[in-house]
MOPAC internal coordinates of N, CA, C and O (Angstrom, degrees):
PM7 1SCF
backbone

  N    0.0000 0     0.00 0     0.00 0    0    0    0
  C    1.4484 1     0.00 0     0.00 0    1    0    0
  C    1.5254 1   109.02 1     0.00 0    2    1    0
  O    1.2310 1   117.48 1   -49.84 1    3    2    1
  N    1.3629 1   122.41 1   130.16 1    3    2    1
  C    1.2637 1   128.62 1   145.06 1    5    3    2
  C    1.3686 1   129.34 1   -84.64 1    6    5    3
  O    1.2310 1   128.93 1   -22.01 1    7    6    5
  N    1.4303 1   100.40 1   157.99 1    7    6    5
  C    1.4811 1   109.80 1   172.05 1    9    7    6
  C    1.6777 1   130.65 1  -110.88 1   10    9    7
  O    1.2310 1   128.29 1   -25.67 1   11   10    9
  N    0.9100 1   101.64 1   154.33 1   11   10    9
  C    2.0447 1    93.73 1   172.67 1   13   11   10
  C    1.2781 1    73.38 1  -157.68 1   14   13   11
  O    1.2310 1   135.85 1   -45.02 1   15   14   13
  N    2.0170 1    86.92 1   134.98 1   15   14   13
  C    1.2486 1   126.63 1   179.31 1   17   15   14
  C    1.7172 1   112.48 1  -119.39 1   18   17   15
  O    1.2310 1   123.39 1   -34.78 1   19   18   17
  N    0.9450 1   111.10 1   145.22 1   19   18   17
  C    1.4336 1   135.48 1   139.84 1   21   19   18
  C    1.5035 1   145.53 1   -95.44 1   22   21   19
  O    1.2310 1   112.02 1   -80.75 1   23   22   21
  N    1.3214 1   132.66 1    99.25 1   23   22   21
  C    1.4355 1    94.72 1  -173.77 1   25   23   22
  C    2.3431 1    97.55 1  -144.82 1   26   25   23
  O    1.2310 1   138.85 1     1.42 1   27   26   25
  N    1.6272 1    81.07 1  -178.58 1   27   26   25
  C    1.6898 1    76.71 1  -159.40 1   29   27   26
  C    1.4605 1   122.17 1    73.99 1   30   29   27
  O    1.2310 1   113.22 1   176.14 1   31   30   29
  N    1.3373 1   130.43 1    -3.86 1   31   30   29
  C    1.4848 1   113.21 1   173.01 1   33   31   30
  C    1.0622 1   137.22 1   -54.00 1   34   33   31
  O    1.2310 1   121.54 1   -84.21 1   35   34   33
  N    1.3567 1   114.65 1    95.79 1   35   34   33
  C    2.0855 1   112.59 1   179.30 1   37   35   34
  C    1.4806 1   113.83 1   -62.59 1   38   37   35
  O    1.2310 1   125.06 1   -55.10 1   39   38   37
  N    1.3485 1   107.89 1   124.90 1   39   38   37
  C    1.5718 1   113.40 1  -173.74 1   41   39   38
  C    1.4772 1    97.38 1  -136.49 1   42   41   39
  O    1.2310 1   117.55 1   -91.17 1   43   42   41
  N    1.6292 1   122.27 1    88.83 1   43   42   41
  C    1.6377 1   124.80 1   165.71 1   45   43   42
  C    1.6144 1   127.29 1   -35.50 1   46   45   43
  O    1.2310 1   120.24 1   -88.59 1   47   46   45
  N    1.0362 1   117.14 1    91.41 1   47   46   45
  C    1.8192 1   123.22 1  -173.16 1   49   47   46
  C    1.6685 1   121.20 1  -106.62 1   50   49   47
  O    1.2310 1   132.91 1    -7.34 1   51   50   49
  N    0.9339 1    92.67 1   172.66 1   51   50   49
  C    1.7283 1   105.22 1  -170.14 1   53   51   50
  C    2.2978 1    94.18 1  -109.19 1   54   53   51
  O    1.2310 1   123.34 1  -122.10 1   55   54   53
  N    1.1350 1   111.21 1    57.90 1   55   54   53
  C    1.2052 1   110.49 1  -170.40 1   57   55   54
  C    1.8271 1   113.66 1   -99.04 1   58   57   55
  O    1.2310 1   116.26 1   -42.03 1   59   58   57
  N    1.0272 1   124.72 1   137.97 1   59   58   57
  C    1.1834 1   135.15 1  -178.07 1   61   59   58
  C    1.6246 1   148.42 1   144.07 1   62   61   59
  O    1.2310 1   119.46 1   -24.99 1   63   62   61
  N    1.3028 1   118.65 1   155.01 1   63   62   61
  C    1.6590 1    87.02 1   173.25 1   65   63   62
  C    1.9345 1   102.10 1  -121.94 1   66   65   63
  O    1.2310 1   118.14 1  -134.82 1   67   66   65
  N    0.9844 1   121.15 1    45.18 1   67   66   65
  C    1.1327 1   118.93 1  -174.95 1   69   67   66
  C    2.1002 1   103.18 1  -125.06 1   70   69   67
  O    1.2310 1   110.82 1   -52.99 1   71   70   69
  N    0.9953 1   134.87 1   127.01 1   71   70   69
  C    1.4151 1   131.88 1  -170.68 1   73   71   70
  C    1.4591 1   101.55 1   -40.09 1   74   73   71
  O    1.2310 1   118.03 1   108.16 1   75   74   73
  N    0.8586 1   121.36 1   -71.84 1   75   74   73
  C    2.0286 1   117.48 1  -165.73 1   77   75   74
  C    1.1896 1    89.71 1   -37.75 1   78   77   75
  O    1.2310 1   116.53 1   129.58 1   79   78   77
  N    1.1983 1   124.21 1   -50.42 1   79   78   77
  C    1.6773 1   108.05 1  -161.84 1   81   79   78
  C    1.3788 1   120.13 1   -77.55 1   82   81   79
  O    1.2310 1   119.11 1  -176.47 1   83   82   81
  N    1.2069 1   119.31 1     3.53 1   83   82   81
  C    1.2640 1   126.60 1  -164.02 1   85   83   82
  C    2.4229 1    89.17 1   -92.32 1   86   85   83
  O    1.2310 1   130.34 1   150.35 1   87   86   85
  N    1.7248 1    97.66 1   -29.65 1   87   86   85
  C    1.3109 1   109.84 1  -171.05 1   89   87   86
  C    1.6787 1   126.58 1   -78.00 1   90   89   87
  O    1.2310 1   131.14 1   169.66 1   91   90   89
  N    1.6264 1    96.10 1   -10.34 1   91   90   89
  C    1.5373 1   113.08 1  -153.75 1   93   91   90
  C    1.6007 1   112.82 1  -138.93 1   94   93   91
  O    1.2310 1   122.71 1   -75.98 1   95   94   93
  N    0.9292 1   112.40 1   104.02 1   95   94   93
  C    2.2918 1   112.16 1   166.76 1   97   95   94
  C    1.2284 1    90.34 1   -44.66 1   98   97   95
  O    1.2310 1   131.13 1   -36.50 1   99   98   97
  N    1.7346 1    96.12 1   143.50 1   99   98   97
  C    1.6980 1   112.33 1  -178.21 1  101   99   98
  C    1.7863 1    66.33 1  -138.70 1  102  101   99
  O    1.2310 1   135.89 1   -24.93 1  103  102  101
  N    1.2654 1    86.84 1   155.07 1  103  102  101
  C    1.8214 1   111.59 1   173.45 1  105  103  102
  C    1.5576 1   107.80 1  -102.97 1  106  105  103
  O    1.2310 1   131.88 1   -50.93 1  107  106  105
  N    0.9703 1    94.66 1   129.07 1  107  106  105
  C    1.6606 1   126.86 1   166.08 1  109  107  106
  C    1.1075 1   133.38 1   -46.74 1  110  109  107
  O    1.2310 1    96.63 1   -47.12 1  111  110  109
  N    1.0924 1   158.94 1   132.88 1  111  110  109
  C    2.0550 1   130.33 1   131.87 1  113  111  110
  C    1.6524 1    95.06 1  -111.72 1  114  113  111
  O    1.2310 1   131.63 1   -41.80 1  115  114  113
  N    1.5747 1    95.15 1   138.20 1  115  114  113
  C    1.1478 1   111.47 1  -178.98 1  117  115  114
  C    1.3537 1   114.18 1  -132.20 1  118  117  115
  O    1.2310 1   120.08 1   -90.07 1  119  118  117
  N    1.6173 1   117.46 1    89.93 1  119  118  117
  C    1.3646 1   119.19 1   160.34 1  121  119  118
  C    1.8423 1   129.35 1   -65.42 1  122  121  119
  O    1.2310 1   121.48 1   -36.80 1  123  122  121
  N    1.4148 1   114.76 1   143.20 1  123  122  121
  C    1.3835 1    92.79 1   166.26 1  125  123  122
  C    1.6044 1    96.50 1  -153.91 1  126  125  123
  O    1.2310 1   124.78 1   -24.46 1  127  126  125
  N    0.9912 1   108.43 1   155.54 1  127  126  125
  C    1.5412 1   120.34 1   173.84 1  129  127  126
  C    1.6023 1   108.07 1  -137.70 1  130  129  127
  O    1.2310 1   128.40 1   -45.11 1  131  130  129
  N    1.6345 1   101.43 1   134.89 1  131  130  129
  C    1.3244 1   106.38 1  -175.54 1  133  131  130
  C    1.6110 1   114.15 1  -152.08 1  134  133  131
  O    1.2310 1   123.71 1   -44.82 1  135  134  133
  N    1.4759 1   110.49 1   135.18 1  135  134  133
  C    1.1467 1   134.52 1  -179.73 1  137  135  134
  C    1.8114 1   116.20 1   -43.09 1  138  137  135
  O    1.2310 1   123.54 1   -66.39 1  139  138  137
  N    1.5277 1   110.81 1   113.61 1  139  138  137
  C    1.7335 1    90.16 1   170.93 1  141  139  138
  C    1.4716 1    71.76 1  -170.74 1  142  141  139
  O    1.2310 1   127.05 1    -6.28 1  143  142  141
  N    2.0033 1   104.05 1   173.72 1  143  142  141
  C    1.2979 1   136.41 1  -166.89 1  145  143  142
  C    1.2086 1   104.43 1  -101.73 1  146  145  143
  O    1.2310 1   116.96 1   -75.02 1  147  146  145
  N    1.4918 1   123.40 1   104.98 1  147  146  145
  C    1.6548 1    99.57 1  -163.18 1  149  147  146
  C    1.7968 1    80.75 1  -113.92 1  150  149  147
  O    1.2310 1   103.27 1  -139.57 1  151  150  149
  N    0.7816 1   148.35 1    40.43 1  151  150  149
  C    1.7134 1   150.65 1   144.85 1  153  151  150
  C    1.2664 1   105.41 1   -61.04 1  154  153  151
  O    1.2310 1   108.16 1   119.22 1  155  154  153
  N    1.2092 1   139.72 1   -60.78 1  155  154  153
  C    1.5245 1   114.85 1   179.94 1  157  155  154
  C    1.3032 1   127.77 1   -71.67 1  158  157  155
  O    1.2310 1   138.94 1   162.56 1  159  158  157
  N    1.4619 1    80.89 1   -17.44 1  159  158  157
  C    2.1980 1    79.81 1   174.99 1  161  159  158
  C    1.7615 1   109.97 1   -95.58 1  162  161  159
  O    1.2310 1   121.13 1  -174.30 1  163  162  161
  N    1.9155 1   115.44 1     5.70 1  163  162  161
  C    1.2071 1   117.80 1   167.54 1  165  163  162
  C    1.3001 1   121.86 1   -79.25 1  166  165  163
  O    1.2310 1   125.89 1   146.69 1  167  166  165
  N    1.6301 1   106.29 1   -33.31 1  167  166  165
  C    1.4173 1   141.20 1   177.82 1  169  167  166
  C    1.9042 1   106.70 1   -59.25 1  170  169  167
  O    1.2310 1   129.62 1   116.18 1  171  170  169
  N    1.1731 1    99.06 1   -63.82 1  171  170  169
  C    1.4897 1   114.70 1  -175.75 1  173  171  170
  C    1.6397 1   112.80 1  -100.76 1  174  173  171
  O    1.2310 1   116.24 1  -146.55 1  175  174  173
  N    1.0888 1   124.76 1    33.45 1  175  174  173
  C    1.3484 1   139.08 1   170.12 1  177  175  174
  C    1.8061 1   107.47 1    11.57 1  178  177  175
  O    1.2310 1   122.44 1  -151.82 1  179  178  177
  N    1.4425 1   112.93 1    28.18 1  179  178  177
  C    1.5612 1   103.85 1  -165.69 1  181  179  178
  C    1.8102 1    82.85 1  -126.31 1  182  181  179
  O    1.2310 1   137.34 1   -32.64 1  183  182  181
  N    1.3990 1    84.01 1   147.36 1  183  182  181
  C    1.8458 1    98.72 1  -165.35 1  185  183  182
  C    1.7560 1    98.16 1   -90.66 1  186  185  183
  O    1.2310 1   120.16 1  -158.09 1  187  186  185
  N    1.0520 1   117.30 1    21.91 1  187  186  185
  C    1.5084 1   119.80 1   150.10 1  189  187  186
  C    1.2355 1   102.80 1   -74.21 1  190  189  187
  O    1.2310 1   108.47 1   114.29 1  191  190  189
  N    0.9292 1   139.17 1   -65.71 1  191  190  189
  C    1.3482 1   143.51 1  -173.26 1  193  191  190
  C    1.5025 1   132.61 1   -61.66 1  194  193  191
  O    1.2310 1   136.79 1   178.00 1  195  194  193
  N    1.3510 1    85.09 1    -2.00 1  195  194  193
  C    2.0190 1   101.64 1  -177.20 1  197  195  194
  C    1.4763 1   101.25 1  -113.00 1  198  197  195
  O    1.2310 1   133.08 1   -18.80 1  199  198  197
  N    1.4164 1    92.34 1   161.20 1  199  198  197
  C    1.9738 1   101.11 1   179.46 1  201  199  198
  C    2.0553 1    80.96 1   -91.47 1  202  201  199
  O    1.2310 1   132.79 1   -69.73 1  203  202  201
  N    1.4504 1    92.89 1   110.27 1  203  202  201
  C    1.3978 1    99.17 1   168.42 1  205  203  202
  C    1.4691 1   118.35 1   -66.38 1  206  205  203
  O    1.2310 1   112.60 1   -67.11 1  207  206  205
  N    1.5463 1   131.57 1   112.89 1  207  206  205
  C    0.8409 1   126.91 1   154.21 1  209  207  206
  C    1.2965 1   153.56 1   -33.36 1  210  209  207
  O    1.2310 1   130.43 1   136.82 1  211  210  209
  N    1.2843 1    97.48 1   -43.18 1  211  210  209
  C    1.8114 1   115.81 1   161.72 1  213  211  210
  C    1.2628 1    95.60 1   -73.97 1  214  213  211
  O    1.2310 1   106.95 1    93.85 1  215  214  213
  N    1.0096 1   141.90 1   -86.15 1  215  214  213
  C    1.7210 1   134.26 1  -170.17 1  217  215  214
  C    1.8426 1    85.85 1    -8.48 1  218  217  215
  O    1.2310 1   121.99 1   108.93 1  219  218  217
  N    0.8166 1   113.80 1   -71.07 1  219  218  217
  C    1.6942 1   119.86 1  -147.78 1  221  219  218
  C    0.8958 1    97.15 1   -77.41 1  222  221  219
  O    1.2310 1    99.33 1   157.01 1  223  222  221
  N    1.4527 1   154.85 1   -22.99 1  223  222  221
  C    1.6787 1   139.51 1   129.28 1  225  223  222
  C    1.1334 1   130.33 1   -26.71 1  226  225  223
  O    1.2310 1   123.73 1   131.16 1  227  226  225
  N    1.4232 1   110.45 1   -48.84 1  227  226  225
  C    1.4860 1    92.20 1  -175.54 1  229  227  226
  C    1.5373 1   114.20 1   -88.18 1  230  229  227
  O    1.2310 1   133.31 1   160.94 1  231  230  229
  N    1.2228 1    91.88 1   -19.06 1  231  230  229
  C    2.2356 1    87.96 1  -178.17 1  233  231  230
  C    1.3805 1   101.45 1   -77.29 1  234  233  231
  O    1.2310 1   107.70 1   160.13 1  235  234  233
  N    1.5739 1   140.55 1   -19.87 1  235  234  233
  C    1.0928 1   135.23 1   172.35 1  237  235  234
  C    1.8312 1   101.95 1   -71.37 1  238  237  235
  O    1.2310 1   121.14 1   150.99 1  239  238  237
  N    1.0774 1   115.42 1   -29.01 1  239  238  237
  C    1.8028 1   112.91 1   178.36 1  241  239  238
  C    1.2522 1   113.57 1   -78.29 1  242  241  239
  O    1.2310 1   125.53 1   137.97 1  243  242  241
  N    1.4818 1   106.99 1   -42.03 1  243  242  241
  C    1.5670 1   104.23 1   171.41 1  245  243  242
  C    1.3755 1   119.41 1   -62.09 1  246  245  243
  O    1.2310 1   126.55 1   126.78 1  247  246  245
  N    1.3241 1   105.01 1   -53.22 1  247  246  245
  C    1.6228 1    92.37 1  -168.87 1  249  247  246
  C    1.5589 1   109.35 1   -92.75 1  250  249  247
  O    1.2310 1   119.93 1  -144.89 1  251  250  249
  N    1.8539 1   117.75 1    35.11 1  251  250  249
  C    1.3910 1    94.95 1   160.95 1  253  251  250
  C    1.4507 1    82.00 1  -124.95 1  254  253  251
  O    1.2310 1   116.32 1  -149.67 1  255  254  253
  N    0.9678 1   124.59 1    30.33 1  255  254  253
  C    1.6927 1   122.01 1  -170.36 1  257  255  254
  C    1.6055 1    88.07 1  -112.15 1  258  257  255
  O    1.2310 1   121.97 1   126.72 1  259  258  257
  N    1.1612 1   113.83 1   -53.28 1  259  258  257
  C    1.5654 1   113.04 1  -168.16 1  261  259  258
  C    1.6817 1   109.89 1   -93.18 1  262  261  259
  O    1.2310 1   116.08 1  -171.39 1  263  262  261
  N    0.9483 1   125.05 1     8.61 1  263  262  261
  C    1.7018 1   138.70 1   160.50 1  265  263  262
  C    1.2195 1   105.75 1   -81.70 1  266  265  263
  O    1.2310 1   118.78 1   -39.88 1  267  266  265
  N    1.5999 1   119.94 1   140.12 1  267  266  265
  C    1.6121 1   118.23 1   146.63 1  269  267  266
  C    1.5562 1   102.88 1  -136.82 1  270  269  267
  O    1.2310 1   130.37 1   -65.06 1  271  270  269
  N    1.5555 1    97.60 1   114.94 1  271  270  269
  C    0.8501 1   119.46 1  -170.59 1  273  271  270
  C    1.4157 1   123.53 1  -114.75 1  274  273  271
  O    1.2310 1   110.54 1   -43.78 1  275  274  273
  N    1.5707 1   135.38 1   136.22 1  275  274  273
  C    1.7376 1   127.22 1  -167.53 1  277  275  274
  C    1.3840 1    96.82 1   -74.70 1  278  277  275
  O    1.2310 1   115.13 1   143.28 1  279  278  277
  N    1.4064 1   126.83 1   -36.72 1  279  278  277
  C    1.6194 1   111.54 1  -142.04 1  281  279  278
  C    1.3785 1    99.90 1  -126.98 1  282  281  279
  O    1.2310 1   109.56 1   -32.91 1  283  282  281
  N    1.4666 1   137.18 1   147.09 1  283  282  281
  C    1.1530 1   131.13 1   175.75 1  285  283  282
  C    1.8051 1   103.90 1   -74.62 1  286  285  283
  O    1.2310 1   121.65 1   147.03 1  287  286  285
  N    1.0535 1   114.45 1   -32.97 1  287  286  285
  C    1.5154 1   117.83 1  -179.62 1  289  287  286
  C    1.6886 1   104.97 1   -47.42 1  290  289  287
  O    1.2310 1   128.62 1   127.30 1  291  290  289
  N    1.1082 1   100.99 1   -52.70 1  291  290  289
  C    1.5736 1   106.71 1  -178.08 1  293  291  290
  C    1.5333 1   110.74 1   -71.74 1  294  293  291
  O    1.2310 1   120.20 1   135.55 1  295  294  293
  N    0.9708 1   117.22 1   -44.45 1  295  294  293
  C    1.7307 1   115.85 1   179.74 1  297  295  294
  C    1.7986 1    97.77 1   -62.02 1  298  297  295
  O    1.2310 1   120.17 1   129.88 1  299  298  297
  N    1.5615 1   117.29 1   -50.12 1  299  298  297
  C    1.6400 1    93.84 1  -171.10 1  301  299  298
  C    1.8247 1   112.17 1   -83.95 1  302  301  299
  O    1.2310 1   127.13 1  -179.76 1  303  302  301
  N    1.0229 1   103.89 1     0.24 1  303  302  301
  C    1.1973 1    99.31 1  -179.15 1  305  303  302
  C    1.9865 1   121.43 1   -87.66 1  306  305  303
  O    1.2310 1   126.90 1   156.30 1  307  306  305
  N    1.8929 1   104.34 1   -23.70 1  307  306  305
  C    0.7310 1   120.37 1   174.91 1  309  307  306
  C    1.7115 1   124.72 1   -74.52 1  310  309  307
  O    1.2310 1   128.27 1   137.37 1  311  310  309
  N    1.7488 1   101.68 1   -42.63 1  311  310  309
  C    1.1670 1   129.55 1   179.76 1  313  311  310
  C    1.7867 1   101.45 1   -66.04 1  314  313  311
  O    1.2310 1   115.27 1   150.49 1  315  314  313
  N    1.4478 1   126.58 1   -29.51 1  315  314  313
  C    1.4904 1   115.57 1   175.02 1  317  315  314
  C    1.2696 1   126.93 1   -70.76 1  318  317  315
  O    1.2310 1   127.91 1   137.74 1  319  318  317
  N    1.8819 1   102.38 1   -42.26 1  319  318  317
  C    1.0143 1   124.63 1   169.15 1  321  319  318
  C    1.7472 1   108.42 1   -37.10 1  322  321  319
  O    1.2310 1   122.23 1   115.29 1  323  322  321
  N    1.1607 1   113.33 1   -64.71 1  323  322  321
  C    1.5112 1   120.48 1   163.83 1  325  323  322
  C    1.4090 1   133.49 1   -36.52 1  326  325  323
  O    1.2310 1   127.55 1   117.09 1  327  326  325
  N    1.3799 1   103.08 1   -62.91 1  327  326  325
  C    1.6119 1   119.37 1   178.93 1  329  327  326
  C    1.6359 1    90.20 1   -57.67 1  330  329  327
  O    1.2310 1   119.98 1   113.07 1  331  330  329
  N    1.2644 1   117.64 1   -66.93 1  331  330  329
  C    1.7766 1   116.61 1   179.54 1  333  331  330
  C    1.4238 1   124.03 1   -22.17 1  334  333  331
  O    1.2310 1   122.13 1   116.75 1  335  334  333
  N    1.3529 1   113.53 1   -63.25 1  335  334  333
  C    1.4568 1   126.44 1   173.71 1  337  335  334
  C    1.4443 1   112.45 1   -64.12 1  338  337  335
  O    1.2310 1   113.36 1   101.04 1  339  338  337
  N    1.2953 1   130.16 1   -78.96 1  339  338  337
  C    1.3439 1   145.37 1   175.45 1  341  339  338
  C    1.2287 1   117.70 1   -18.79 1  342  341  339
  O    1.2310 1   124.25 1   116.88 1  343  342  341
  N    1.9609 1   109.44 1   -63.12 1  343  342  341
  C    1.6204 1   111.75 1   166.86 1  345  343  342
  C    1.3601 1   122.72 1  -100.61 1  346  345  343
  O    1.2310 1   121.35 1  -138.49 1  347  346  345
  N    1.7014 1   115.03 1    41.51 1  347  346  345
  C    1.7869 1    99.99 1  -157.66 1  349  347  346
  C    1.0457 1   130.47 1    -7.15 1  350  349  347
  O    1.2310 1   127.24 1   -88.63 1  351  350  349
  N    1.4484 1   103.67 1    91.37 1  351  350  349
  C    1.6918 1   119.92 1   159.14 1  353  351  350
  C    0.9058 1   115.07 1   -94.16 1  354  353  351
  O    1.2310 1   118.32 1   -40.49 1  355  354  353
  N    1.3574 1   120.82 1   139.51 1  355  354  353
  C    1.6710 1   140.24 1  -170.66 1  357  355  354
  C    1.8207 1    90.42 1   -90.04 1  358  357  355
  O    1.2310 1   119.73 1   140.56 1  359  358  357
  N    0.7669 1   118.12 1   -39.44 1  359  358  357
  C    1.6367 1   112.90 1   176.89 1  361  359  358
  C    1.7073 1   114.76 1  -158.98 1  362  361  359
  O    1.2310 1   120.49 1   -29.97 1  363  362  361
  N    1.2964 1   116.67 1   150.03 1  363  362  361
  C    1.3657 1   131.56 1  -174.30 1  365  363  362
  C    1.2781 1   102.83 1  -152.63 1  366  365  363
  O    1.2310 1   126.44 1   -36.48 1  367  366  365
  N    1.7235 1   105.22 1   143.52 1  367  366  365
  C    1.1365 1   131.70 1   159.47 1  369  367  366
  C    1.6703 1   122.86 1   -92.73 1  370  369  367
  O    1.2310 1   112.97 1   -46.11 1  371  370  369
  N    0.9191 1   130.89 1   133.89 1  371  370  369
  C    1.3162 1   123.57 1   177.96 1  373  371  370
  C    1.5038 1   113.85 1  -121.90 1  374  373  371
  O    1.2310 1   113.44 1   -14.94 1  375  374  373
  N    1.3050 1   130.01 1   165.06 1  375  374  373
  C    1.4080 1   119.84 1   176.87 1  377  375  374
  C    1.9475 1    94.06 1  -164.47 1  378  377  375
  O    1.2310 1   125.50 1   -79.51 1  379  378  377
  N    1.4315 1   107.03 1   100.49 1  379  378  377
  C    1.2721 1   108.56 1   161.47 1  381  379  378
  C    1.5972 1   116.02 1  -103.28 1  382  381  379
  O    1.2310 1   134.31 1   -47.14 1  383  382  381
  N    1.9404 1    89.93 1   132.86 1  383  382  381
  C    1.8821 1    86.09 1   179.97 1  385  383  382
  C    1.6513 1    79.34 1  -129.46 1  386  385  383
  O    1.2310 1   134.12 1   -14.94 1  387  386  385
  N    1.8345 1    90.31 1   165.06 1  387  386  385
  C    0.9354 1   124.07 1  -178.68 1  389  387  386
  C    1.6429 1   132.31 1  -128.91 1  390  389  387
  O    1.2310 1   125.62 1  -128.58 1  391  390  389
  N    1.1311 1   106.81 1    51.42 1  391  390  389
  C    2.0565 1   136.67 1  -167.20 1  393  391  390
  C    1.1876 1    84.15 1   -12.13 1  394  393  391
  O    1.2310 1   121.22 1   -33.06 1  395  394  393
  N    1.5341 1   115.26 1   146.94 1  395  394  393
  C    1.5248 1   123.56 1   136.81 1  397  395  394
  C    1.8886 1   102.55 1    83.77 1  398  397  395
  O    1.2310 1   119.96 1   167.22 1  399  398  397
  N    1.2951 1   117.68 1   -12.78 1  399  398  397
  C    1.3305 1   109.14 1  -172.59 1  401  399  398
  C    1.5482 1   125.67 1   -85.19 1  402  401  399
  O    1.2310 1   125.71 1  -161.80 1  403  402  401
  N    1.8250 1   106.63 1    18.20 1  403  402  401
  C    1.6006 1   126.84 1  -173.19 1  405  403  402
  C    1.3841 1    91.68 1  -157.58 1  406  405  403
  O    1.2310 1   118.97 1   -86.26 1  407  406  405
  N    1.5330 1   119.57 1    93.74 1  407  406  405
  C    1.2803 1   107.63 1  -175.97 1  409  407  406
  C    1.4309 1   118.18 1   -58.13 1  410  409  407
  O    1.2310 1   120.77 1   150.30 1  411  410  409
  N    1.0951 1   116.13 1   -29.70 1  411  410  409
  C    2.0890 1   117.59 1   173.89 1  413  411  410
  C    1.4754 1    89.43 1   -56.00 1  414  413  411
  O    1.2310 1    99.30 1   102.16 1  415  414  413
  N    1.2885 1   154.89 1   -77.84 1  415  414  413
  C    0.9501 1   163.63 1   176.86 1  417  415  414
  C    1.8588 1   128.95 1   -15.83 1  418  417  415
  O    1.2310 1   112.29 1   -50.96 1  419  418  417
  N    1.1831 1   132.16 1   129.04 1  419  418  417
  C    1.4907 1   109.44 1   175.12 1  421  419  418
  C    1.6019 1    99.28 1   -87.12 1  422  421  419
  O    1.2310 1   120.32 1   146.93 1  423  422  421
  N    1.2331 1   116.99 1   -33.07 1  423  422  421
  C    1.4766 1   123.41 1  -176.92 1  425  423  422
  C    1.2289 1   107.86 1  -141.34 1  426  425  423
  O    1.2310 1   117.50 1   -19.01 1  427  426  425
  N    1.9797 1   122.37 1   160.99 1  427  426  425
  C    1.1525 1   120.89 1   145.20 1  429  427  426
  C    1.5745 1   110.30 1  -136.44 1  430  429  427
  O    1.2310 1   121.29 1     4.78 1  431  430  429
  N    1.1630 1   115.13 1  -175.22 1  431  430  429
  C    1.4471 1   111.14 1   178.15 1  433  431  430
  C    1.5082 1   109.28 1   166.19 1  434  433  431
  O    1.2310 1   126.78 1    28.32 1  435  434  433
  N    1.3113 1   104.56 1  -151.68 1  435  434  433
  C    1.7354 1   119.61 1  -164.85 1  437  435  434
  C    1.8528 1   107.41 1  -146.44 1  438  437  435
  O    1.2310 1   126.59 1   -47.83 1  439  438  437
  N    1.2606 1   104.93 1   132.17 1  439  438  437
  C    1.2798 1   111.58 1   173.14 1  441  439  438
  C    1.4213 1   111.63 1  -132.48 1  442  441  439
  O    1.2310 1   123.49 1   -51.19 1  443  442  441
  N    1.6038 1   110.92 1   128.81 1  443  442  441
  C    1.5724 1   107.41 1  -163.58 1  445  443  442
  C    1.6852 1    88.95 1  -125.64 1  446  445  443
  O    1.2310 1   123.81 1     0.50 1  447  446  445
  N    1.4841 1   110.31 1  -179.50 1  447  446  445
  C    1.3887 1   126.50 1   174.08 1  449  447  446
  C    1.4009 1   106.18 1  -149.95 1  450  449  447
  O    1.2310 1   120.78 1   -53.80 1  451  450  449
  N    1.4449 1   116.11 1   126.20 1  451  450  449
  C    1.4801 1   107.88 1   170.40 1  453  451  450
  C    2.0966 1   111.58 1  -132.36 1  454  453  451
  O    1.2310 1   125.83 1   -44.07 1  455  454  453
  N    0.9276 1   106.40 1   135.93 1  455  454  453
  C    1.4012 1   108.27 1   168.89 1  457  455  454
  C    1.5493 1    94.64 1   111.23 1  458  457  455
  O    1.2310 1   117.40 1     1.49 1  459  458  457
  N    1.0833 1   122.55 1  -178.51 1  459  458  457
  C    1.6235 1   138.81 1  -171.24 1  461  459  458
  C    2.0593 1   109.14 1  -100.70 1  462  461  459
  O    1.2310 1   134.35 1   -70.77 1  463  462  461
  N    1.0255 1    89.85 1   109.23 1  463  462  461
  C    1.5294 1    97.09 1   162.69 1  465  463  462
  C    1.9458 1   115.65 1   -81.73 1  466  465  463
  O    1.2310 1   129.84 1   -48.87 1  467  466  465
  N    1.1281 1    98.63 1   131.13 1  467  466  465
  C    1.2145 1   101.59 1  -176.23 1  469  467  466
  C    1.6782 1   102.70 1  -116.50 1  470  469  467
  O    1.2310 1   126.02 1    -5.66 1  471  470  469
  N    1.2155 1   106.04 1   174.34 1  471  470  469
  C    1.4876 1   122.44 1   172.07 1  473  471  470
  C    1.5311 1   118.19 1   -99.29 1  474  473  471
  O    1.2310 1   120.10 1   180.00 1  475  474  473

């Protein structure tokens, strides 16, 4: 199994369950790592053949840009569900943080896994 990663993506959201936040974009980081065969697209150097990365940037911006969502649980759990179908991935990692939202804290967040990692 290979991987293609993403990580650090700032994605401005409407996230929270407290009123201000319901009023204000809070910024994101959005890691993800996901399972695919990138040998034929090493072979054939043509990005048909690759899990395009940018593809998977921007639908991760859109749909956390156009979501407002209370809970990060629900935003990464929803957002895999997506990435899953969209790019059939056999497995993904996800990692949503949320800077600044525990001031003791530099970050907090949620990291999920769905589908089967193989060897």
């Amino acid at each position: 199994m290979d991987i293609v990663f993403i990580e650090q993506l700032r994605v401005d959201a409407i996230i929270g369950i407290h009123d201000w936040e319901r009023r204000v974009r809070q910024t994101l980081l959005v890691d993800v790592e996901m399972a695919t065969d990138a040998g034929r697209a090493a072979v054939s150097e043509s990005i048909d053949d690759a899990l395009d990365y940018q593809q998977v940037v921007q639908r991760v911006t859109a749909f956390i840009q156009a979501g407002e969502f209370q809970l990060l649980e629900t935003l990464a759990h929803e957002l895999a569900a997506v990435l899953q179908a969209e790019f059939d991935l056999p497995w993904l990692k996800l990692r949503v943080a949320k800077p600044g939202a525990v001031p003791a804290a530099q970050t907090v967040g949620v990291v999920i896994e769905r589908g089967r990692r193989q060897s």
